[in-house]
N, C-alpha and C positions, 0 to 999 in steps of 0.2 A: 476596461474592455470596450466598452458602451463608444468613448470618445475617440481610439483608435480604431472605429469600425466603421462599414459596416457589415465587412469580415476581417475573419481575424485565425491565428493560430489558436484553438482553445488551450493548449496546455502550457502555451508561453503566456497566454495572457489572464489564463483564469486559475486551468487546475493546480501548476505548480508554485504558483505566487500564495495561495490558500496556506496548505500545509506549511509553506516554507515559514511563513512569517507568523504561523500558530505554534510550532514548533522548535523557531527560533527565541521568541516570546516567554514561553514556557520555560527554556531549557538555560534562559538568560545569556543565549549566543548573539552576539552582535549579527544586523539583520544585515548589513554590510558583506559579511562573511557567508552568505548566502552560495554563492554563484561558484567560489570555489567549493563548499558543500557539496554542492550539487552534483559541478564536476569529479568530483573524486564519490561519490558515491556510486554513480553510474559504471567508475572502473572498475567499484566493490563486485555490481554485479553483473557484470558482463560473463558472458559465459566463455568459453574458448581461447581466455587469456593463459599466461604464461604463470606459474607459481609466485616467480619473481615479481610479473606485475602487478598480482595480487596481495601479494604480502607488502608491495612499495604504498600501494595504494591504504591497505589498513594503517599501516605504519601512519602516512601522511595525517590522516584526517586524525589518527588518534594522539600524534604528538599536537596537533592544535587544540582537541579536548582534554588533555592531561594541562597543558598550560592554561586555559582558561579555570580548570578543576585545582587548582594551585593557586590561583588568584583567588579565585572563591572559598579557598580554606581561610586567604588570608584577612578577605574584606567580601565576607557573604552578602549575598543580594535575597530579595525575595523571587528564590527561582529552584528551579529541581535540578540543577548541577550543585548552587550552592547547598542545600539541604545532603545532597548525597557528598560534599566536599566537607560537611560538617558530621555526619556520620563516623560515631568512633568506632564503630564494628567494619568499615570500609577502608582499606588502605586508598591513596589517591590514585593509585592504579586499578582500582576496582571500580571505584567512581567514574573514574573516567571512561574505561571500558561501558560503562552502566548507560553515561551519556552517551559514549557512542552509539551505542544499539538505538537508545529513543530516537538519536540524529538518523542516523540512515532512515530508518522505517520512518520516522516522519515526515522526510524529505518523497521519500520515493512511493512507496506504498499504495499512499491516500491519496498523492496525485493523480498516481495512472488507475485509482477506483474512480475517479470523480469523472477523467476523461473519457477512460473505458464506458461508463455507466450512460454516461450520457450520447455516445458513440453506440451503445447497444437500446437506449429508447429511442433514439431517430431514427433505427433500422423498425423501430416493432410500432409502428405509429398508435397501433390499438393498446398497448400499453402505459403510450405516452399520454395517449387519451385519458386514461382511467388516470393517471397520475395526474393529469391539469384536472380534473373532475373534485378530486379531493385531497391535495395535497398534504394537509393536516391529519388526516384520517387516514392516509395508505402509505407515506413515505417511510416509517419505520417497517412494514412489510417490504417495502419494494427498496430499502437497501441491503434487508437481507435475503431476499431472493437475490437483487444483483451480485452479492458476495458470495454465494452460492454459484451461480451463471458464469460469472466472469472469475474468480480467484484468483486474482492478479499472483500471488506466491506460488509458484508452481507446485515447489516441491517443500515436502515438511523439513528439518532437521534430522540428519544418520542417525540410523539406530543399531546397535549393535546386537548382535541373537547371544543370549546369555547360557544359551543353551540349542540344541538339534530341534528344530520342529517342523511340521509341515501343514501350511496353509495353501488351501485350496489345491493339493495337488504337487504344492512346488516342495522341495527343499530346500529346508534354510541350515547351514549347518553352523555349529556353535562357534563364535568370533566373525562369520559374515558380515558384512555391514548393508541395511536395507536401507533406502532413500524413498519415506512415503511420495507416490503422487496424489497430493492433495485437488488438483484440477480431475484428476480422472476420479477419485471417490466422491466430488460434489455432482457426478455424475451418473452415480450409480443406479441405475433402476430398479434395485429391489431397496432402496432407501426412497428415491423421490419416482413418484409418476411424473413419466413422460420429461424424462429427467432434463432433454435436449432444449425442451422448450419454456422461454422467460414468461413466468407468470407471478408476476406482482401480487396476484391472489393465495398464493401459493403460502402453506406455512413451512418455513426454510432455515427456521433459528438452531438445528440440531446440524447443521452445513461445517466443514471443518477448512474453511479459510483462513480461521484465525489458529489453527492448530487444536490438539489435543488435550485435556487433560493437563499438566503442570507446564506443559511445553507450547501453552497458549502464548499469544503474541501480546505482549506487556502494553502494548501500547490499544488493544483493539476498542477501547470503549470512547478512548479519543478520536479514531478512525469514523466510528459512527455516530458519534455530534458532527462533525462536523461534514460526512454526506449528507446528514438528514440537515443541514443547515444549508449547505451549498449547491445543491441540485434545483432544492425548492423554488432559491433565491433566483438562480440561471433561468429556471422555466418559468418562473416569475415578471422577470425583467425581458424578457427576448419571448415573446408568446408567437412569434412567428422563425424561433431559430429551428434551422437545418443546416445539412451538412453541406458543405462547401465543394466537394470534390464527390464523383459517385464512388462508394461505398468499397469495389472493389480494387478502388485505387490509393489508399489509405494505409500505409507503410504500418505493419506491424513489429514489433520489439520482438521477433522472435530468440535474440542472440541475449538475453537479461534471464535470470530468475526471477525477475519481476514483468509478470507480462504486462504489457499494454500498449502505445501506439508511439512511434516516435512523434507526431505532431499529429494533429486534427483540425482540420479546417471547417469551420462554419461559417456561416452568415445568418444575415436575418433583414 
């Protein structure tokens, strides 16, 4: 990033290479195979596509995780494809499906938290403040405030009413299907004060970014090594970075179930 600067795209050039190649790493996917990853996860979650394109798209990435999960039955590596391809309670299509969930969310997730996050402390200067002040001492607070703030996952996993009930007023009747908003509950003000505004002071670890209950995100405890690694290191190393472009011209992902920014420009 440093040597093709001294601006730059942050998400081509910092937050998405991060996960991809921690995740690739981990999961013993060739790092090679990145970019098509990438692309085809993006189609996973685009919003407004066609069933068809959705399901080509599952198909795609999961017949390349089923063939890797098949090689690794046959000549395991030290990696979590192979461990879940050695797994006798897992059929190879269970594994593979297993890898693919860690793949997308790996790929996608953590990036647009790292770009997001750092896109929401160049807006709050006095936050960034308090975060170059004591990096070591605040960053586990001020990543889960930012998961909290920003919740890149919009929306939880459907749920189906098992029975007639009625919350707050609404009716839910039995066989409905509800689709929590996880961004509007990290918003709640009778859960957080002054729910609107980012505070790194703030205690924010009861936040439901990562989901609920059983339907937590398998991956979240990797998500937050490696913010509280890569934020540090970014405000570290760039002690004079900002944004590149003014703020309200900075293209949002609105059309994803994963929110965050199509590119982000900074310099330094």
């Amino acid at each position: 990033m440093e040597r093709m600067g001294p601006s730059v795209d942050l998400v081509e050039t910092y937050a998405l290479p991060i996960p991809s190649l921690v995740i690739c790493e981990l999961l013993g996917v060739p790092y090679g195979k990145r970019e098509e990853f990438q692309s085809r996860t993006a189609s996973l979650l685009k919003v407004g596509g066609t069933t068809e394109e959705y399901g080509a798209a599952v198909q795609g990435v999961l017949d390349i995780v089923h063939e890797l999960a098949r090689h690794k039955r046959a000549h395991p590596a030290d990696d979590i494809l192979s461990e879940l391809a050695q797994d006798e309670e897992l059929s190879l299509e269970e594994a593979a499906f297993l890898g693919l969930g860690l793949l997308v969310a790996g790929h996608e997730t953590t990036a647009n938290m790292i770009a997001l996050s750092t896109f929401a402390l160049l807006q709050h200067p006095d936050q960034l403040a308090l975060l170059r002040e004591d990096p070591a001492g605040r960053i586990d607070n001020a990543v889960e405030e930012l998961l909290r703030y920003l919740t890149v996952p919009q929306f939880g996993g459907e749920r189906a009413a098992l029975q007639d009930v009625e919350v707050r007023g609404r009716q839910i009747k039995k066989g409905d299907v509800v689709i929590p908003a996880l961004m509007t509950a990290n918003r709640d003000p009778e859960r957080f004060e002054d729910p609107h505004t980012l505070d790194i002071g703030r205690s924010a670890t009861s936040h439901l970014a990562f989901g609920f209950g059983v339907r937590q995100c398998v991956g979240q405890q990797l998500a937050r090594v490696e913010m509280r690694i890569a934020i540090p290191a970014l405000l570290e190393r760039f002690p004079t970075l900002r944004l590149g472009a003014p703020a309200d011209e900075i293209e949002m992902r609105t059309n994803s179930f994963v929110y965050g920014v199509a590119a982000l420009p900074v310099a330094w």
